[in-house]
C-alpha positions in Angstrom: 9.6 18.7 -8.7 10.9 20.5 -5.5 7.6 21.6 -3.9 6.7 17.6 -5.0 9.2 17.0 -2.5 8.9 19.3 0.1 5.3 18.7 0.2 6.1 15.2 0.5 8.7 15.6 3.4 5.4 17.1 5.1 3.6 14.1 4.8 6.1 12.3 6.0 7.1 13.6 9.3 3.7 13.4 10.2 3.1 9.5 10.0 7.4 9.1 11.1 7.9 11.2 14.3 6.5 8.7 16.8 4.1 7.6 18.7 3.5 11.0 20.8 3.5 13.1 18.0 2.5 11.6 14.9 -0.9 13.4 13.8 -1.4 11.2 10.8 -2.9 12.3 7.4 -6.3 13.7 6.3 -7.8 11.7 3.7 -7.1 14.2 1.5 -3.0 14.3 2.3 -3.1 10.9 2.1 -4.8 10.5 -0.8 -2.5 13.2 -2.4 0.6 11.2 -0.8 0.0 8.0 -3.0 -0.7 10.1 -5.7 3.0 11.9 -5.4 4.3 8.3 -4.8 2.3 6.4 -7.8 3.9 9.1 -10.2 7.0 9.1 -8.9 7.0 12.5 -7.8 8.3 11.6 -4.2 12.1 10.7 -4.4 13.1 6.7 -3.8 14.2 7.8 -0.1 11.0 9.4 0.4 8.8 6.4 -1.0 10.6 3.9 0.9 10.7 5.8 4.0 6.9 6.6 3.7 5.9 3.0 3.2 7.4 1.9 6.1 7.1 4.1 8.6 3.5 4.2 7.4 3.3 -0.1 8.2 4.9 0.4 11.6 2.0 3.1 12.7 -0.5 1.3 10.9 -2.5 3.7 8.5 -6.0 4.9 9.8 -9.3 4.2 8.1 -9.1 7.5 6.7 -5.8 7.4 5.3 -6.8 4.4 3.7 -10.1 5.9 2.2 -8.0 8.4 1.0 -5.3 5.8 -0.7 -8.9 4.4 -2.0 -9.8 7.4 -3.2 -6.2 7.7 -5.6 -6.7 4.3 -6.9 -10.4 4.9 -8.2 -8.9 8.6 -9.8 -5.8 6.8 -11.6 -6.3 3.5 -11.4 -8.8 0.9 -14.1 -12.7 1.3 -13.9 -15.0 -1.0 -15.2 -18.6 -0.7 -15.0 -21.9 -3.0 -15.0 -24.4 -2.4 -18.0 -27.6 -1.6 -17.0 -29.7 -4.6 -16.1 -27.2 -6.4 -15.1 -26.6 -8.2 -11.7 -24.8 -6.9 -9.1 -21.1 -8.2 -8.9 -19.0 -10.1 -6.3 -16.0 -8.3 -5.9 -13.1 -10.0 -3.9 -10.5 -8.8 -2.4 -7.5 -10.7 -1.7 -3.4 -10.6 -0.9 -1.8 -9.5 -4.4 1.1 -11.4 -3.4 -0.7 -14.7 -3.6 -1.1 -18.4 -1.9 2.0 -20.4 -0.5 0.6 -23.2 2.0 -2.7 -24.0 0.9 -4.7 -24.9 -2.4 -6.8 -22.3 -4.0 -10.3 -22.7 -4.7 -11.7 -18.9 -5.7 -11.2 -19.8 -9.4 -13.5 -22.8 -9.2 -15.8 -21.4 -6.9 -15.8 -18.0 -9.5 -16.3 -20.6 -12.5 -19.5 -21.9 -10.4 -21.0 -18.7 -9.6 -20.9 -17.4 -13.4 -22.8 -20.7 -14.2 -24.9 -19.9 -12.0 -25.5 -16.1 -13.3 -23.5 -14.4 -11.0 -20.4 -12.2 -12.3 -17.3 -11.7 -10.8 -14.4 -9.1 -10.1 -11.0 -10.1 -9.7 -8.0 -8.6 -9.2 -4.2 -9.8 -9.2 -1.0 -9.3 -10.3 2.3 -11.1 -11.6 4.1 -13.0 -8.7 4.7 -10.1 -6.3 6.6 -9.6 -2.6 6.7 -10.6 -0.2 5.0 -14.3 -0.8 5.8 -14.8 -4.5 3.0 -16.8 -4.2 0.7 -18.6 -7.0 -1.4 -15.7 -8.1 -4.8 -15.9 -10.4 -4.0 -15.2 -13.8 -1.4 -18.5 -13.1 -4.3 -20.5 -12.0 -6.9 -19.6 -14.8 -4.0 -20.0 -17.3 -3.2 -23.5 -16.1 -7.2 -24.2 -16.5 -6.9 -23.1 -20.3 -8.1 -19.8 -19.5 -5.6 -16.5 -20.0 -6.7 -13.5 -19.2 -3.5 -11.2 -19.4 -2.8 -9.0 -21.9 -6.4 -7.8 -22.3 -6.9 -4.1 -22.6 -9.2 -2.1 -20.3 -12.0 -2.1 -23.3 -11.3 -6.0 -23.7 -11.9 -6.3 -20.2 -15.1 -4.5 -20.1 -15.7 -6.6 -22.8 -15.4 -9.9 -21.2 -17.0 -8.9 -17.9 -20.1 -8.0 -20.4 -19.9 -11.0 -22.2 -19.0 -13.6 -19.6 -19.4 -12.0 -16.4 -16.0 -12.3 -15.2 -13.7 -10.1 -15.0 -9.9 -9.8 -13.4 -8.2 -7.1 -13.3 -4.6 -7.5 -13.8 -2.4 -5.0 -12.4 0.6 -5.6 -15.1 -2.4 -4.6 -17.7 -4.8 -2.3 -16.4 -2.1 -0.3 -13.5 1.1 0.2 -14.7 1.3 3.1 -12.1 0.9 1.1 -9.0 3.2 -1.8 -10.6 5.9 0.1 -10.3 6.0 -0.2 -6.6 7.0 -3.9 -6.7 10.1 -2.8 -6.3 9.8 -1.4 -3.3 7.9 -4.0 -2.0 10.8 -6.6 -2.2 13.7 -4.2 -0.9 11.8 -3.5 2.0 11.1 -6.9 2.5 7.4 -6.4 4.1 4.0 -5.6 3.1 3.6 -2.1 2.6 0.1 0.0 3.7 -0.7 -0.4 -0.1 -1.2 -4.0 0.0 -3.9 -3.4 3.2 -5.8 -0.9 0.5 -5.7 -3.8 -2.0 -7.9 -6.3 -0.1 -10.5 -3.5 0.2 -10.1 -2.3 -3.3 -12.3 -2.6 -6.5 -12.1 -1.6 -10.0 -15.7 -1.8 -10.5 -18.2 1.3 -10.0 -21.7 0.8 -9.4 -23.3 -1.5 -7.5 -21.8 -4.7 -5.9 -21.1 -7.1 -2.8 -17.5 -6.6 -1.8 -15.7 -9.7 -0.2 -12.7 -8.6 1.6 -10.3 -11.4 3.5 -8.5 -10.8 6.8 -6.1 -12.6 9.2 -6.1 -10.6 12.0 -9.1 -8.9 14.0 -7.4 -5.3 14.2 -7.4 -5.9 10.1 -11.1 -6.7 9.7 -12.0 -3.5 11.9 -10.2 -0.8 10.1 -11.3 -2.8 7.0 -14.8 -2.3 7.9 -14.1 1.3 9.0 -12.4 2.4 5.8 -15.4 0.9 3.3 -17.9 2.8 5.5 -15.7 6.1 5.0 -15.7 4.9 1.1 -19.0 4.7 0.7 -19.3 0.6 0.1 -22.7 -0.4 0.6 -22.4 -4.2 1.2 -19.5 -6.0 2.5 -19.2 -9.4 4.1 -15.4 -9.7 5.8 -14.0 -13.8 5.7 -11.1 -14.5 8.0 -10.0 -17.2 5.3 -7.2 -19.4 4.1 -3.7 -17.1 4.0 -5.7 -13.9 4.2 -8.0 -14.4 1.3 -11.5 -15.4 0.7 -11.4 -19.1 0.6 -13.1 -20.3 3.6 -11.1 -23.4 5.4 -12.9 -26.4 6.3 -10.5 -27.3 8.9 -12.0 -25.0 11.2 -15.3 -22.3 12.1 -15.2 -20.1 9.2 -15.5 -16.6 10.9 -17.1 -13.9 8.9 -19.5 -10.8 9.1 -22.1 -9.3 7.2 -22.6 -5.4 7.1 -25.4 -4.3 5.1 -27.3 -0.6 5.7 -24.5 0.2 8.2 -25.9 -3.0 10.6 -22.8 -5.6 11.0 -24.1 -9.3 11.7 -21.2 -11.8 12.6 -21.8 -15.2 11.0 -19.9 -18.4 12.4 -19.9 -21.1 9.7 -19.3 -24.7 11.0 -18.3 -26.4 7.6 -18.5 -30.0 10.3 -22.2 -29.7 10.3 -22.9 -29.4 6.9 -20.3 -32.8 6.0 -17.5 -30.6 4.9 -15.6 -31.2 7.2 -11.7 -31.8 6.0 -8.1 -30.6 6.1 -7.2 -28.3 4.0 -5.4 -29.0 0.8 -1.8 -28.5 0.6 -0.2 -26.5 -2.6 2.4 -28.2 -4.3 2.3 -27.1 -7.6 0.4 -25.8 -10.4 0.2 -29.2 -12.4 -1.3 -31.0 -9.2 -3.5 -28.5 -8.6 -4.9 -28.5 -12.1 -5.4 -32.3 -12.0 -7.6 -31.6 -8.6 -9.6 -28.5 -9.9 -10.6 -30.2 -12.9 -11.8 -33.1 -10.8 -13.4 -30.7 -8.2 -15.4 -29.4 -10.7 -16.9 -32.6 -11.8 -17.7 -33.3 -7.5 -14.6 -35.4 -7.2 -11.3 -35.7 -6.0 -9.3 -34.0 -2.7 -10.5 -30.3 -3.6 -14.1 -31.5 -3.5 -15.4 -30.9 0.0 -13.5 -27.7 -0.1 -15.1 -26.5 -3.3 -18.7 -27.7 -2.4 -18.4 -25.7 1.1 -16.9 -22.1 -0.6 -19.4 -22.4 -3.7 -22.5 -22.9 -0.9 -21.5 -20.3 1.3 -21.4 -18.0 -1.5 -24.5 -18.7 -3.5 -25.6 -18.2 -0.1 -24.3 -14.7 1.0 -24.9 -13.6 -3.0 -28.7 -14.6 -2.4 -28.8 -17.1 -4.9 -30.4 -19.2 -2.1 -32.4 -18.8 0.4 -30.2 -20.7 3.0 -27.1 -22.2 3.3 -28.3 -25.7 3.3 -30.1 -24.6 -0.3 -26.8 -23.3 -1.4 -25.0 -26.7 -0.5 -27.3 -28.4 -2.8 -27.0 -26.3 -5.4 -23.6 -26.1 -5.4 -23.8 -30.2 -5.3 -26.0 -29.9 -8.3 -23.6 -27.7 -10.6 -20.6 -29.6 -9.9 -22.1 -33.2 -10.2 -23.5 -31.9 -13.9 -20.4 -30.5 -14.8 -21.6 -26.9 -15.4 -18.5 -25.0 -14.5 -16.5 -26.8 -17.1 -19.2 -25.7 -19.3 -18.8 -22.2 -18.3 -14.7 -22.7 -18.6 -15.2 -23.6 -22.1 -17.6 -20.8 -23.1 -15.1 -18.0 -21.3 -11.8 -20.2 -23.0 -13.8 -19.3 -26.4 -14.5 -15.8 -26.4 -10.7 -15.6 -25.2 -9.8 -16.9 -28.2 -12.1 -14.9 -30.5 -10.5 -11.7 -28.4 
């Protein structure tokens, strides 16, 4: 437990003595720093010190790779069976949406109709936000998925092709650090690692969200270090992957290490809108459910997200195609369909 420590305190002073003379950490350090921290091998002072002299430097791309590089060794792996087709994966905040509407569960719902599976991940209401999180929204739809094991998850990404990866469930190790999270009061360098984190192995298109330019870069950095094939980068609603349609959506393709920036004007496509406002879960249910049948306030919104995406999974050849499509599977009810079907192996599970 000492040299745990003392190895530790290394690590440390390198990311906390400064501008001048911080060196930062090789992946490998910092990949065996989160390791020391995820099993509690670091002491409380240590941990909190760590994450937040480690947010005030900003961690590198390859002390990110190398936090990656922990959570695929300790953390949940699920896996595509063979024949399948390639996942989205999509990376958002863990500590979930405040100010606006979410519309990645319906847009999720509409891409499984459409035979495309999804990867999720989430946790319980988490700092520094509290916000809504997934396995909330789902749940109010009908639709739990907590409390599945790792096999039942595997299970239900085979059967359904959905899958979300809860972090109560499937990460008890990185859970843990909640704690920290609200005494420190800000995000720590782990919850930068999250948007560009996946459970899955194998082949997949990883969505990751962004506010900030500086964000996107070392997002795009740390993949390539990783070893992520194709990525598209959203600067969407709150940091996640819901595009707005009160505004150019700004996002970028990378695909055999060429990056192609994409501006998306959701005005020229009549999608034009403000974004919705969250209130509360039982508002937001009343709207989703109408969404999904092409009505109601979360309409537009939902129509935009589910074309862009159809679009950028190559389930259409352009995004005008995608539009229609995604006009098509809402106006026939499909995704409700597809709710029901998922709601029914739950139960059976």
């Amino acid at each position: 437990m000492i040299e745990n420590k003392e190895q530790f305190k290394i690590y440390l002073s390198k990311i906390g003595s400064g501008e001048k003379t911080s060196t930062g950490l090789t992946r490998k350090e910092s990949a065996h720093a989160l390791k020391l921290i995820l099993k509690g091998k670091a002491s409380p002072a240590q941990i909190g010190a760590f994450m937040l002299a480690h947010r005030i430097r900003r961690p590198e791309p390859k002390e990110l790779a190398g936090m990656l590089d922990t959570y695929r060794e300790l953390g949940p792996l699920i896996q595509s069976k063979e024949g399948k087709r390639r996942p989205i994966c999509f990376g958002m905040p863990f500590d979930g949406r405040t100010r606006t509407s979410p519309i990645y569960p319906l847009t999720t719902l509409i891409l499984l109709h459409a035979g495309q599976p999804v990867v999720l991940h989430g946790g319980n209401r988490m700092p520094v936000k509290y916000g809504i999180t997934t396995a909330e929204l789902f749940k109010t739809l009908g639709l739990d998925l907590t409390g599945l094991t790792i096999d039942q998850l595997n299970s239900c990404f085979d059967s359904t092709g959905l899958a979300l990866v809860h972090q109560p469930d499937h990460f008890f190790l990185a859970d843990n650090l909640i704690t920290y999270r609200d005494e420190l009061g800000k995000r720590p360098p782990i919850a930068s690692m999250e948007l560009i984190w996946t459970a899955h192995q194998g082949k997949h298109l990883f969505i990751t969200g962004f506010v900030h330019p500086p964000t996107e870069d070392r997002a795009w950095k740390t993949l390539e270090l990783f070893g992520e094939k194709e990525i598209i980068s959203i600067k969407g609603l709150e940091g996640g992957t819901d595009l707005p349609i009160s505004r150019a959506c700004i996002t970028a393709r990378i695909k055999h290490h060429q990056c192609e920036r994409i501006i998306l004007h959701p005005r020229e496509h009549k999608c034009f809108g403000k974004d919705l406002e969250w209130r509360n879960l039982d508002e937001w249910r009343d709207h989703a459910l109408l969404a999904l049948e092409n009505k109601g306030p979360l309409r537009h919104a939902l129509l935009w997200n589910t074309g862009v995406y159809l679009w950028f999974a190559e389930l259409a050849k352009t995004l005008e195609e995608g539009l229609n499509k995604a006009e098509e599977f809402m106006s026939t009810k499909s995704a409700k369909k597809t709710l029901e079907k998922i709601i029914l192996w739950r139960s059976n599970n």
